[in-house]
C-alpha positions in Angstrom: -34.5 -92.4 -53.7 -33.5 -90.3 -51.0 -34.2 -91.3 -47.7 -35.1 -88.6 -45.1 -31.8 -87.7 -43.3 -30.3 -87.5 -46.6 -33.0 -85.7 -47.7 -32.5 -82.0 -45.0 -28.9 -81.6 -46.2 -29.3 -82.2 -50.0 -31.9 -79.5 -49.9 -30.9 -77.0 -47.6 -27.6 -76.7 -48.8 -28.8 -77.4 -52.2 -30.9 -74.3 -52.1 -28.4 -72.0 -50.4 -26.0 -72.8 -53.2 -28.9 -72.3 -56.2 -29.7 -69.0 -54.5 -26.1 -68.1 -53.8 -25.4 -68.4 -57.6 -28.5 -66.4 -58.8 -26.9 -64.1 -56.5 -23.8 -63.8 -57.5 -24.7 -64.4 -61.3 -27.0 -60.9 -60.4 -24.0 -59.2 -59.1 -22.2 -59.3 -61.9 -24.9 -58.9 -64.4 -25.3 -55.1 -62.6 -22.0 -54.5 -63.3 -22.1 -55.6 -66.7 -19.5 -58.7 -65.7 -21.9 -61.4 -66.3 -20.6 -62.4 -70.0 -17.1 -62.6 -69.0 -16.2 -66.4 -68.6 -13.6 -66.3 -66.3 -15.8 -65.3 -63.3 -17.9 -68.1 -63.7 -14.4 -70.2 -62.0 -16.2 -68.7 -58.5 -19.1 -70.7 -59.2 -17.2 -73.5 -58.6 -15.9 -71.7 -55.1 -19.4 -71.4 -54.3 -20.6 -75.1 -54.9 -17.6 -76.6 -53.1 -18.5 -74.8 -50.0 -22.1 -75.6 -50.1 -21.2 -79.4 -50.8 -18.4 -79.5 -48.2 -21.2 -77.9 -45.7 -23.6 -80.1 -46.7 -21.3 -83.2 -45.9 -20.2 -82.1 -43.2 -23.4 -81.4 -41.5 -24.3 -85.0 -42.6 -21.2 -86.4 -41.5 -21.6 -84.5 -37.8 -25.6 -85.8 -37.6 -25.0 -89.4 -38.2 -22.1 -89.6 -35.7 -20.6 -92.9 -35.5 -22.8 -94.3 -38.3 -21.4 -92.6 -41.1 -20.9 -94.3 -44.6 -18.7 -92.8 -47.2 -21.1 -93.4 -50.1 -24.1 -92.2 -48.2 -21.7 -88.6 -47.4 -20.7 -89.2 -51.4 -23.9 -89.4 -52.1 -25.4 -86.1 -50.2 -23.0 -84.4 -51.6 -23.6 -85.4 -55.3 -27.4 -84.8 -54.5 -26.8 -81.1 -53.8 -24.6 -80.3 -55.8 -26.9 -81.5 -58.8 -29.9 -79.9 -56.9 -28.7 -76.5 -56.4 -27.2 -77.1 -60.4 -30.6 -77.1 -61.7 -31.9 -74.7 -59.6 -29.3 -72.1 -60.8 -29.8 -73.6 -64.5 -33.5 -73.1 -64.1 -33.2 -69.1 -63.2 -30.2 -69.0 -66.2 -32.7 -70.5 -69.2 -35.0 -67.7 -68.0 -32.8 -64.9 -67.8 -31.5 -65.5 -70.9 -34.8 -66.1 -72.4 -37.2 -63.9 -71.0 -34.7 -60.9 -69.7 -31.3 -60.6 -71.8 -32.0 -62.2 -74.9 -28.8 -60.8 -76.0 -26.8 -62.5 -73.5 -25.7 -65.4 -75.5 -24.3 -63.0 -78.3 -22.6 -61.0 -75.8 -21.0 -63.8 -74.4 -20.0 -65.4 -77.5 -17.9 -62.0 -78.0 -16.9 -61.8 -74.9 -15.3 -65.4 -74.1 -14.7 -67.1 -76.9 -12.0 -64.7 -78.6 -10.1 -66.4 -81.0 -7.1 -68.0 -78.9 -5.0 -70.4 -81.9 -3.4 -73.3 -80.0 -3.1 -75.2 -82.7 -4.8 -75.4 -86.3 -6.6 -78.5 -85.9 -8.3 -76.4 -82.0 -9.2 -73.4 -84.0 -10.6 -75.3 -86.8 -12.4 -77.4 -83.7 -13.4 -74.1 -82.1 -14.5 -72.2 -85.6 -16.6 -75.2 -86.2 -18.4 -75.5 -83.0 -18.8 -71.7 -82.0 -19.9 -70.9 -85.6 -22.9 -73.4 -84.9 -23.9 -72.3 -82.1 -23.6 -68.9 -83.0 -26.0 -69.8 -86.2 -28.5 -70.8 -83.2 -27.8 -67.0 -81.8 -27.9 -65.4 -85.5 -30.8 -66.4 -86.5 -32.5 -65.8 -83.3 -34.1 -69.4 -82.1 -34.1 -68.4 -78.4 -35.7 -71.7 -77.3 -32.4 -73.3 -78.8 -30.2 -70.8 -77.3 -31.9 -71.2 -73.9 -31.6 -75.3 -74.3 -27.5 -74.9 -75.1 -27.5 -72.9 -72.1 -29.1 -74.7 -69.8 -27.2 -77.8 -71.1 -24.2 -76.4 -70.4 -25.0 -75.2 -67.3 -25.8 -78.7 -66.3 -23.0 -80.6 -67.6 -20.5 -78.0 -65.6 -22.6 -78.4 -62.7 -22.8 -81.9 -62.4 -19.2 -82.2 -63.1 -18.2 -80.0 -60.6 -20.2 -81.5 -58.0 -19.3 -85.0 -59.0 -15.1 -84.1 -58.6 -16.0 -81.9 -55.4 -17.8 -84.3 -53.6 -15.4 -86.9 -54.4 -12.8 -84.4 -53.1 -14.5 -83.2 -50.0 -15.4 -87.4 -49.0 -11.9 -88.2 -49.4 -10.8 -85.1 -47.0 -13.2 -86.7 -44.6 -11.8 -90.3 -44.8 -8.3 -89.1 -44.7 -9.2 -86.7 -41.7 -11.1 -89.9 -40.2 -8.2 -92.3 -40.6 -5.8 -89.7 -38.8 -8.1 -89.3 -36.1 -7.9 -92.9 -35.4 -4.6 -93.8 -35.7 -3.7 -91.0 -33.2 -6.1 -93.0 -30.6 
């Protein structure tokens, strides 16, 4: 799938990210910040810099023979790699070490906001099953929702970061050689 000089970036970077989450997930769990959704936007901080690494250490080791979808491509790789290997250490925590976390983020992040009737009618519906999930304490269906989610925010951000981070690179690229 992956061939070997894609291969050192994807999972160096991949692990430095997964590890830099767990890390920073920790940091707020000891100050009792871990529920509150908002600082879960730094997540994002922390991917795009590991992903914009990881290109550009491809980019600067194939020299000359650098492809756009093979840059696109190491960055979509470790972005999803260090995705699952923060999701992985998540479905734990949640199901071996806070097995109140879910409820405590429910209260914590979902307060009810009313844009509109037919959003809080939306939201009431969705967050009241998932919180049946929480209620009546199924912690293998809890830990499933949240290492779904985890996943699908993951990938997504990887997906519009790397897309980001190769078009910096082309642009930058381009520049460079029109100013030749």
């Amino acid at each position: 799938m992956l061939n070997k000089t894609l291969r050192l970036p994807v999972l160096k970077y991949g692990i430095i990210i997964g590890i830099s989450l767990i890390v920073y997930f920790i940091l707020l769990s000891l100050y009792n910040q871990h529920t509150t959704f908002a600082f879960s936007f730094f997540n994002s901080v922390i991917i795009g810099f590991g992903i914009y690494k990881a290109i550009s250490t491809f980019k600067l080791d194939e020299g000359n023979r650098y492809i756009t979808a093979e840059g696109f491509k190491v960055g979509v790789f470790t972005g999803f790699f260090a995705t699952i290997v923060h999701a992985s250490f998540f479905t734990v925590y949640i199901s071996k070490f806070d097995l109140k976390f879910a409820e405590n983020f429910f209260e914590d992040s979902f307060e009810p906001i009313i844009a509109n009737n037919n959003s809080a009618a939306y939201r009431a519906e969705f967050f009241s099953m998932i919180k049946s999930f929480i209620d009546f304490e199924m912690p293998a269906i809890t830990s499933f929702f949240g290492f779904l989610i985890i996943i699908i925010f993951g990938f997504t951000t990887s997906i519009i970061l790397t897309y980001i981070f190769v078009k910096y690179f082309d642009l930058k690229a381009e520049k460079a050689t029109n100013l030749t």
